[in-house]
MMTF fields as JSON, N, C-alpha, C and O atoms, coordinates in Angstrom:
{
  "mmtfVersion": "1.0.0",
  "mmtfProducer": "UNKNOWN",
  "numBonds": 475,
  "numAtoms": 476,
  "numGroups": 119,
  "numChains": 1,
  "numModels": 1,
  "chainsPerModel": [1],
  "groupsPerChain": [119],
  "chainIdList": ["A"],
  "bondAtomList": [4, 2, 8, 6, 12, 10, 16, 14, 20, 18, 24, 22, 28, 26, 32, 30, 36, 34, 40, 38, 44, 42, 48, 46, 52, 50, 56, 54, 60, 58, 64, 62, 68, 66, 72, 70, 76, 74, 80, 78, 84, 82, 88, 86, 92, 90, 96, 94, 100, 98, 104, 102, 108, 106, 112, 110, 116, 114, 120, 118, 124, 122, 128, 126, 132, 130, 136, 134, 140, 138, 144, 142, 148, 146, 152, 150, 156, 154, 160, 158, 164, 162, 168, 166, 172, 170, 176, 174, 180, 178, 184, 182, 188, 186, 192, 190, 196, 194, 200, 198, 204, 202, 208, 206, 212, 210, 216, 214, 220, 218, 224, 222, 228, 226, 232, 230, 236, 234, 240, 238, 244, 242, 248, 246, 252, 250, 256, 254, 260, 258, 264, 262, 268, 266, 272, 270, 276, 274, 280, 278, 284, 282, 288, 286, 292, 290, 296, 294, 300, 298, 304, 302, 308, 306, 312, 310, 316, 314, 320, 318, 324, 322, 328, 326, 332, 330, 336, 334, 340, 338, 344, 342, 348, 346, 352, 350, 356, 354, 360, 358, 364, 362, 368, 366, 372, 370, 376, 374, 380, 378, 384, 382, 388, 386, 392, 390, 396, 394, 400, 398, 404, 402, 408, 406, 412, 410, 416, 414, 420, 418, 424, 422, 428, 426, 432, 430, 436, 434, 440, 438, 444, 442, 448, 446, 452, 450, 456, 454, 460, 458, 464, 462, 468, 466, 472, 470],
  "bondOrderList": [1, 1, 1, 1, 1, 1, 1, 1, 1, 1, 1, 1, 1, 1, 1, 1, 1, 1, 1, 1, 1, 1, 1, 1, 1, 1, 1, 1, 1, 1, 1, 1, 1, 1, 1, 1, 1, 1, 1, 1, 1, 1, 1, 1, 1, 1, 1, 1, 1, 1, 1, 1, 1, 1, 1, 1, 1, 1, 1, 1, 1, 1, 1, 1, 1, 1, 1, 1, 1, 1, 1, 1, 1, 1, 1, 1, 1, 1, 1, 1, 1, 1, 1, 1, 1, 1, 1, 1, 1, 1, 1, 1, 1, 1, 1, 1, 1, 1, 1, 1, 1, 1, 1, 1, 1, 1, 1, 1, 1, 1, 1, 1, 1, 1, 1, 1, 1, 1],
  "groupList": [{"groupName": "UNK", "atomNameList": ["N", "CA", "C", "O"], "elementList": ["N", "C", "C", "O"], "formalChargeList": [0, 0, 0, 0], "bondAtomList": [1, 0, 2, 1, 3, 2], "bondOrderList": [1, 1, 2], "singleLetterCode": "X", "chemCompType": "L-PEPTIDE LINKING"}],
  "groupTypeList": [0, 0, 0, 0, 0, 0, 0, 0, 0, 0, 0, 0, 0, 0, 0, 0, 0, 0, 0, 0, 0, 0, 0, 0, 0, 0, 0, 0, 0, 0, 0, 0, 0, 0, 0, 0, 0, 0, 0, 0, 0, 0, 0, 0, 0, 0, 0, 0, 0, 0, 0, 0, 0, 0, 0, 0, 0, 0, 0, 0, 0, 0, 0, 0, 0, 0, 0, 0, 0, 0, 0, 0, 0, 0, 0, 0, 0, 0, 0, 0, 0, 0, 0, 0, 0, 0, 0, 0, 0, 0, 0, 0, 0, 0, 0, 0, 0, 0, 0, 0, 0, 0, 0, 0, 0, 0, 0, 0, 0, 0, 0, 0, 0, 0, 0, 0, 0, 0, 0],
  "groupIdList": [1, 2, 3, 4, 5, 6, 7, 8, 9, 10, 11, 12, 13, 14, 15, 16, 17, 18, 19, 20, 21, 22, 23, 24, 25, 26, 27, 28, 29, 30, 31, 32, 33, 34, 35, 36, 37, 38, 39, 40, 41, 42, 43, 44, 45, 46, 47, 48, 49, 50, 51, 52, 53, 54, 55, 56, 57, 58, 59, 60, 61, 62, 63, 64, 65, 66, 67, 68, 69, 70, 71, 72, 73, 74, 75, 76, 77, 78, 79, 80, 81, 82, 83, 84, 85, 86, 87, 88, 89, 90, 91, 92, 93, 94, 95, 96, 97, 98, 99, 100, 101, 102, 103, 104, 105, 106, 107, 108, 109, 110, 111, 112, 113, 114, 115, 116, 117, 118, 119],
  "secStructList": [7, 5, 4, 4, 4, 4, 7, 7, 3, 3, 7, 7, 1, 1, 1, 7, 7, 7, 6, 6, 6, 7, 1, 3, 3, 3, 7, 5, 7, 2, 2, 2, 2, 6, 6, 6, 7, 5, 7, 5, 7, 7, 3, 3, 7, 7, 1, 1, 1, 1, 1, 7, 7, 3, 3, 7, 1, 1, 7, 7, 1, 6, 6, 6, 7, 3, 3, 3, 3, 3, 3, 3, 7, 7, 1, 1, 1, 7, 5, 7, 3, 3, 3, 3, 3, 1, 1, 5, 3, 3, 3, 7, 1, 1, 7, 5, 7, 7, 1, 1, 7, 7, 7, 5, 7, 7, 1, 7, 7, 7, 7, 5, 7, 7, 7, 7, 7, 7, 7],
  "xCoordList": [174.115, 174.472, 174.337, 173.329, 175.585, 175.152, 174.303, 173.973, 173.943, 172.978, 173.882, 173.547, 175.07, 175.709, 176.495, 177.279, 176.218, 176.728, 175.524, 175.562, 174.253, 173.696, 173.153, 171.995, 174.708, 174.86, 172.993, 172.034, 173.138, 171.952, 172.117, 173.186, 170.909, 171.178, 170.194, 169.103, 170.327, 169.105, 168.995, 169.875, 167.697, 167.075, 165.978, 164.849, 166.409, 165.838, 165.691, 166.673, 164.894, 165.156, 165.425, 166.093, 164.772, 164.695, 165.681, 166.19, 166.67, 167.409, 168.678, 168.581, 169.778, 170.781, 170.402, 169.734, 170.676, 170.052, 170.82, 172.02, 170.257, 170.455, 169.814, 168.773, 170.373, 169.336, 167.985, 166.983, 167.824, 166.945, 165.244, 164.018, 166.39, 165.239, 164.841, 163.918, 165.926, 165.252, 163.885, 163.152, 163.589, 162.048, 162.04, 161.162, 163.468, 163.561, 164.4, 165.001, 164.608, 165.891, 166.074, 165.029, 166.63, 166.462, 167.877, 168.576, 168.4, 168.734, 168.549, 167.404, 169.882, 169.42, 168.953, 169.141, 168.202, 167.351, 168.306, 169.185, 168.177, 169.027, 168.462, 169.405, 167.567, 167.419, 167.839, 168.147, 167.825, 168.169, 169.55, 170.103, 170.201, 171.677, 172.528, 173.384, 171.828, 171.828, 172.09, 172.928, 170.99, 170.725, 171.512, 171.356, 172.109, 172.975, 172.295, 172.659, 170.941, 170.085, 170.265, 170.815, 169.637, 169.368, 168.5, 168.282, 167.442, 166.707, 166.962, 167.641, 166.404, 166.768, 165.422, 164.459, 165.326, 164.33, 163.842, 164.525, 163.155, 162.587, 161.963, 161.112, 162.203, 161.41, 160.985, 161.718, 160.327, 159.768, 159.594, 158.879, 160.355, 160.11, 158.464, 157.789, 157.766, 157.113, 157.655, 158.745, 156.821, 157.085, 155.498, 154.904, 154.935, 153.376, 152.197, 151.133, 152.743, 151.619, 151.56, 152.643, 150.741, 150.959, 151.705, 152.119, 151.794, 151.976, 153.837, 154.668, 154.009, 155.753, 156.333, 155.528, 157.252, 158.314, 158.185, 157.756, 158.276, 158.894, 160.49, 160.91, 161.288, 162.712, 162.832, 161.744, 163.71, 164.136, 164.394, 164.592, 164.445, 165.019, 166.064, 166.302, 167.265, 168.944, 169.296, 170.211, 168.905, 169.489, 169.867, 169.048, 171.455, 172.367, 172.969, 173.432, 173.011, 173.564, 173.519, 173.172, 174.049, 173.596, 174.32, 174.092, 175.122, 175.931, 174.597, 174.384, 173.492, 173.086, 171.836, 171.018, 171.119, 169.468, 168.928, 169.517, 167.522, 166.236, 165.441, 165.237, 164.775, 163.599, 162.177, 162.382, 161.249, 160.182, 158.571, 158.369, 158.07, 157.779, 158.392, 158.701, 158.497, 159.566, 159.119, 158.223, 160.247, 159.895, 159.572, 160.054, 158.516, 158.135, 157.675, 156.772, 158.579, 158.008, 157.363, 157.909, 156.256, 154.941, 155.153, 154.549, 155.638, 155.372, 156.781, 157.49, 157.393, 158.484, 159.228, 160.356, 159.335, 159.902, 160.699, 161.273, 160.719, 161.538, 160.315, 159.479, 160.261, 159.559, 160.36, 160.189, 161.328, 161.954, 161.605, 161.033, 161.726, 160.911, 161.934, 162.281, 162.427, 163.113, 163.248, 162.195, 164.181, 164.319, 165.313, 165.94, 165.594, 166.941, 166.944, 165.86, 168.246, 168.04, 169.457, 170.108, 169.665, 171.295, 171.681, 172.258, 171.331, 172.06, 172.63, 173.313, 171.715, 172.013, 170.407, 169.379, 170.451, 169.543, 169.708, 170.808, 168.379, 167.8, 166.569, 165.665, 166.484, 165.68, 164.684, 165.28, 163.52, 162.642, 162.819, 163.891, 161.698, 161.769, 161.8, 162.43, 160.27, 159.981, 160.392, 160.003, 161.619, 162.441, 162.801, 163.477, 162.359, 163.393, 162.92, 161.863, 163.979, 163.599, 162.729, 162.489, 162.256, 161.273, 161.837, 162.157, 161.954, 162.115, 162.042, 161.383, 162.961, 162.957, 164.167, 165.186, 163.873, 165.21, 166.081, 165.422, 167.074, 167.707, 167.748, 168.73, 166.787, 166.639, 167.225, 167.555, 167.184, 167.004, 165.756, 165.041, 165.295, 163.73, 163.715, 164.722, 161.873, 162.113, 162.212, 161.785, 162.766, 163.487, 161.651, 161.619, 160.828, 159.358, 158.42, 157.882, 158.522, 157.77, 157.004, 157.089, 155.935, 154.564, 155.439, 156.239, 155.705, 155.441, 154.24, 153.203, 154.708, 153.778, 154.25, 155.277, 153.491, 153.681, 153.642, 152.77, 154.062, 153.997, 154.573, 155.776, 153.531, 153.458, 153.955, 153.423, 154.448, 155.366, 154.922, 155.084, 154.341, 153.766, 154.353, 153.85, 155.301, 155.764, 157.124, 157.716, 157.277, 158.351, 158.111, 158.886],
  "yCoordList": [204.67, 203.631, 204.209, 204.838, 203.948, 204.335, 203.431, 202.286, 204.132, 203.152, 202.29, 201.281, 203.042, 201.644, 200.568, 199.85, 200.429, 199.276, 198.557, 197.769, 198.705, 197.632, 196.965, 196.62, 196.8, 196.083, 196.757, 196.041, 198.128, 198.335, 198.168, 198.534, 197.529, 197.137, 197.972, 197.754, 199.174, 199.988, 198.867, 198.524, 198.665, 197.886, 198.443, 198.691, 198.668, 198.971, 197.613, 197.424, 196.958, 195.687, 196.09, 195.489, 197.33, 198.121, 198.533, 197.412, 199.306, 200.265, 200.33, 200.119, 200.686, 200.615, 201.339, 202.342, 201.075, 201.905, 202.91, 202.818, 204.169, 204.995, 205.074, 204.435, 205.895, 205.964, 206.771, 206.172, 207.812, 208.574, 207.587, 207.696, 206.633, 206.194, 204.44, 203.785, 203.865, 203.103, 202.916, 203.812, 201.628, 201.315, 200.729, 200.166, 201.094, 200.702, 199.909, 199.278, 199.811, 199.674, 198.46, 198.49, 197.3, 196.336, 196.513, 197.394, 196.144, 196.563, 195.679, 195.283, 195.122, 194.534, 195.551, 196.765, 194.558, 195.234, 196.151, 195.508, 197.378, 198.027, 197.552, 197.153, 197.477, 197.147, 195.525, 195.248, 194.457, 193.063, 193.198, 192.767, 193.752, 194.252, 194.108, 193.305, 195.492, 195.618, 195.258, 195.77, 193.551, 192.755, 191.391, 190.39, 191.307, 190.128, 188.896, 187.744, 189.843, 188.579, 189.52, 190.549, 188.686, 188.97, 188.667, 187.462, 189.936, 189.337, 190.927, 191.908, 190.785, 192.016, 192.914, 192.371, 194.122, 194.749, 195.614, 196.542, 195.306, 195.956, 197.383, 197.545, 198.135, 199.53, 200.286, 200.869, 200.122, 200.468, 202.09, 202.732, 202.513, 204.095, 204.29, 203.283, 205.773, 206.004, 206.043, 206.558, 205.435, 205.684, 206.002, 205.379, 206.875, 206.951, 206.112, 205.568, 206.229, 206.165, 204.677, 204.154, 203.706, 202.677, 202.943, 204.042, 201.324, 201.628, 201.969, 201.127, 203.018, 203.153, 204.333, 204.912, 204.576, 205.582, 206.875, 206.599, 207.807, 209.152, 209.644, 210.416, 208.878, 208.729, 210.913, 211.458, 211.593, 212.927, 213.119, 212.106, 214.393, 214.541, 214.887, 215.478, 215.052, 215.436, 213.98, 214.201, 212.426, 211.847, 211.399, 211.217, 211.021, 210.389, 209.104, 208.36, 208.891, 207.463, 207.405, 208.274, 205.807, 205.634, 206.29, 206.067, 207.035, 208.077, 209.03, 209.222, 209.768, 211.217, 210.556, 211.476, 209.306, 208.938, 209.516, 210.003, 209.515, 209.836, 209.771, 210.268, 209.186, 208.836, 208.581, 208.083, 208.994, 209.142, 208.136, 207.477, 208.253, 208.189, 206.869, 205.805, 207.172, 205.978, 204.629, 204.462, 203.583, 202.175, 201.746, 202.258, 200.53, 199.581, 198.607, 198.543, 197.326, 196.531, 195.437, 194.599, 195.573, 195.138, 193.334, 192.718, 192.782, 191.237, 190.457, 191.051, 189.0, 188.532, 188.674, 188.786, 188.739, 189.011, 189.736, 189.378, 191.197, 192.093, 193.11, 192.877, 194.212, 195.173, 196.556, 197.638, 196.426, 197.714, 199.177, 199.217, 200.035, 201.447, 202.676, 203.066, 203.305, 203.756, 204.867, 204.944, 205.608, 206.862, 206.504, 205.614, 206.52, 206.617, 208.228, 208.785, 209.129, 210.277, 211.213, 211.751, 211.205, 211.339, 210.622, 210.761, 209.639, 208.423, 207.369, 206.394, 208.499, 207.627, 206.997, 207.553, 205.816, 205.064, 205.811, 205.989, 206.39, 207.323, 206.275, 206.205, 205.366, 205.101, 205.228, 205.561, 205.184, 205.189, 205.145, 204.646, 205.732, 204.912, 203.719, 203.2, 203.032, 202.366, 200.486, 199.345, 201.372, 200.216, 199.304, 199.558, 198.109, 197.001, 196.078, 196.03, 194.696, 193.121, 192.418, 192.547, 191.495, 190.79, 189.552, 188.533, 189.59, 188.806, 186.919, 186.025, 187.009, 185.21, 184.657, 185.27, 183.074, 182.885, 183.353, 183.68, 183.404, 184.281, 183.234, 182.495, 183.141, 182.322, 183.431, 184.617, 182.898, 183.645, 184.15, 183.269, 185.437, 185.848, 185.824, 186.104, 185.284, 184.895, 186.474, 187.456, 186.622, 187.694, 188.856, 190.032, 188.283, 188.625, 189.272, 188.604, 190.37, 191.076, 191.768, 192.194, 191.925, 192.698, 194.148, 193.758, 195.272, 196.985, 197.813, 197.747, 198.785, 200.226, 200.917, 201.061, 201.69, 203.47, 203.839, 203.104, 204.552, 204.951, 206.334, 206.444, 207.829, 208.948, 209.374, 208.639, 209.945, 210.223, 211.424, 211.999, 211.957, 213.504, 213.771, 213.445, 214.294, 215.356, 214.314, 213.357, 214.647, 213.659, 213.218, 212.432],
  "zCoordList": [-20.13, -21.104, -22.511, -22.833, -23.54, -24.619, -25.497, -25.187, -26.763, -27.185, -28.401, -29.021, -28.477, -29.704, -29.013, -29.634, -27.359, -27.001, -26.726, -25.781, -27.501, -27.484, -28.691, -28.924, -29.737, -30.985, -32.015, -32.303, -32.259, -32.755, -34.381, -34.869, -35.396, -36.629, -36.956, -36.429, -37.937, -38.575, -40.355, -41.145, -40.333, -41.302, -42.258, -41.836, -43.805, -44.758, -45.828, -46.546, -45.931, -46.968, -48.234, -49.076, -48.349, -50.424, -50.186, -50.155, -49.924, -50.327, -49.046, -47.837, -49.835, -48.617, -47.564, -47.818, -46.33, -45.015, -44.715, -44.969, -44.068, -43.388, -42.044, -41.893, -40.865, -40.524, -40.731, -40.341, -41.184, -41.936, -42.804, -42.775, -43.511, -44.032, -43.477, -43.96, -42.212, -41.743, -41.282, -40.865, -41.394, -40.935, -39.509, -38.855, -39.224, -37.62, -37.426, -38.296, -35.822, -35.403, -34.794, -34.143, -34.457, -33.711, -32.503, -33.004, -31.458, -30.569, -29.537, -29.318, -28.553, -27.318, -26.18, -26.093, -25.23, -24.462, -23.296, -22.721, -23.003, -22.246, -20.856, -20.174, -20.361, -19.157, -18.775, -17.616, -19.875, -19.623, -19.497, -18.484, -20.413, -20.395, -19.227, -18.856, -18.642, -17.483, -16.574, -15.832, -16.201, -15.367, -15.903, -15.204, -16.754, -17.148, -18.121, -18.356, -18.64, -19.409, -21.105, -21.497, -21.548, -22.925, -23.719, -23.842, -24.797, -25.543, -26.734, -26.432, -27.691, -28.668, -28.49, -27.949, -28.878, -28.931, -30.75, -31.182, -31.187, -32.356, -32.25, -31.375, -32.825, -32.761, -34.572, -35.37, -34.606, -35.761, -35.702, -34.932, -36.617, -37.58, -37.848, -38.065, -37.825, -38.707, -39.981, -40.23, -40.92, -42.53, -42.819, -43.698, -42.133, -43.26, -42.03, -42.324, -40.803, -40.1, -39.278, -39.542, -38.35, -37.985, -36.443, -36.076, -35.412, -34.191, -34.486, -34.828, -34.299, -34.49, -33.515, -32.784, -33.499, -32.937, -33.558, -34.678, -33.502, -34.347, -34.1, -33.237, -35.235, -35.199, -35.201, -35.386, -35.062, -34.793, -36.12, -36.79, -36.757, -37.754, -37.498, -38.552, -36.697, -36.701, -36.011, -35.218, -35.983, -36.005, -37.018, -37.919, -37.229, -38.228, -37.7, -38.565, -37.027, -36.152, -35.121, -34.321, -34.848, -33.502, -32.219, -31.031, -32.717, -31.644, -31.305, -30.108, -32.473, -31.897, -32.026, -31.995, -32.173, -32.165, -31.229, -30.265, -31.464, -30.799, -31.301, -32.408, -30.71, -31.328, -29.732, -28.625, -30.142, -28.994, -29.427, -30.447, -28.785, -27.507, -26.685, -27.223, -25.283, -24.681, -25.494, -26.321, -24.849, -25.121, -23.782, -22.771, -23.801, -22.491, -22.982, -23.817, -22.24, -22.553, -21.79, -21.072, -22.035, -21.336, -21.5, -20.621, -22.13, -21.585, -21.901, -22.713, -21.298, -22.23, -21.119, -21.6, -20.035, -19.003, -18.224, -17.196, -18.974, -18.247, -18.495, -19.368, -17.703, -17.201, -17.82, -17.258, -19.133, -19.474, -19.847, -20.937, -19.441, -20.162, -19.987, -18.873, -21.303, -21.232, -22.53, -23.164, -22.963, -23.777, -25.12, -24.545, -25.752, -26.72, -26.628, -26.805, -26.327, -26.504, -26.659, -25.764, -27.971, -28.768, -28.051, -26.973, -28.711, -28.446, -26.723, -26.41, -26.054, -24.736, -24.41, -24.796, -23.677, -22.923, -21.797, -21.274, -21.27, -20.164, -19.818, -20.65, -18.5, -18.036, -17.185, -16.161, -16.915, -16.226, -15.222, -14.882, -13.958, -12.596, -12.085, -11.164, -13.546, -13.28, -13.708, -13.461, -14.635, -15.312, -14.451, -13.454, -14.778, -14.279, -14.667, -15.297, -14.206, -14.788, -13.86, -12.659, -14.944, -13.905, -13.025, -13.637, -11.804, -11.006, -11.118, -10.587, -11.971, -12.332, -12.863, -13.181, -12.942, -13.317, -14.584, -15.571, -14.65, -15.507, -16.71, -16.784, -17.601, -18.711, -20.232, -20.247, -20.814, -22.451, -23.044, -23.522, -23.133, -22.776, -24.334, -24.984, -25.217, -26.045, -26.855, -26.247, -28.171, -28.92, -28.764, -28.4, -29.035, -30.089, -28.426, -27.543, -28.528, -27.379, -28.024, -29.176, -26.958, -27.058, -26.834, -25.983, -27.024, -26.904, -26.876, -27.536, -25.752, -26.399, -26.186, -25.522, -26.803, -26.735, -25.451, -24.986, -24.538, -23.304, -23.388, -23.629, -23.142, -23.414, -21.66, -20.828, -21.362, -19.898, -20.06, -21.136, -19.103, -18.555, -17.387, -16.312, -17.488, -16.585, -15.559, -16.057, -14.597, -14.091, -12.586, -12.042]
}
């Protein structure tokens, strides 16, 4: 799956955005996608430290992004964990949705960091 079919908005409030100097990315969920549901996902840039991503320095858009360490998301009803990596969604084993009715999961999820050692 690529990652600009999942309507991604890079967001700077000061200054026109790039991606370079976004403070992060918001994005529907690739694994809800997927499964025919929908909720958006937020990912926050390092800018100077805090719980965030480390965006790549040779990404320029959402064609060549990367940015690490995976995403998972731990509550809100899907079970997603997965890569942005030039620009493709590379998922997990352990990706998938959570088993329920197919509602509108609310936008505002818990994340973490999830460091993947080895395969």
């Amino acid at each position: 799956m690529k990652f600009s079919e999942l309507r991604p908005e890079f967001r700077n409030p000061v200054v026109p955005v790039t991606v370079q100097n976004a403070w992060g990315v918001e994005y529907d969920c690739p694994q809800c996608k997927k499964d025919g549901l929908e909720h958006r996902i937020w990912t926050p840039f390092k800018k100077g430290g805090g719980h965030a991503w480390d965006l790549a320095a040779h990404s320029t858009s959402m064609h060549d992004l990367t940015f690490a360490p995976s995403v998972r998301v731990i509550s809100g009803g899907c079970f997603g964990h997965w890569n942005i990596t030039c620009g493709e969604v590379v998922f997990h084993g352990d990706s998938r949705c959570a088993p329920r009715v197919r509602i509108r999961i609310p936008t505002h999820l818990h994340l973490e960091h999830h460091h993947h050692h080895g395969r």
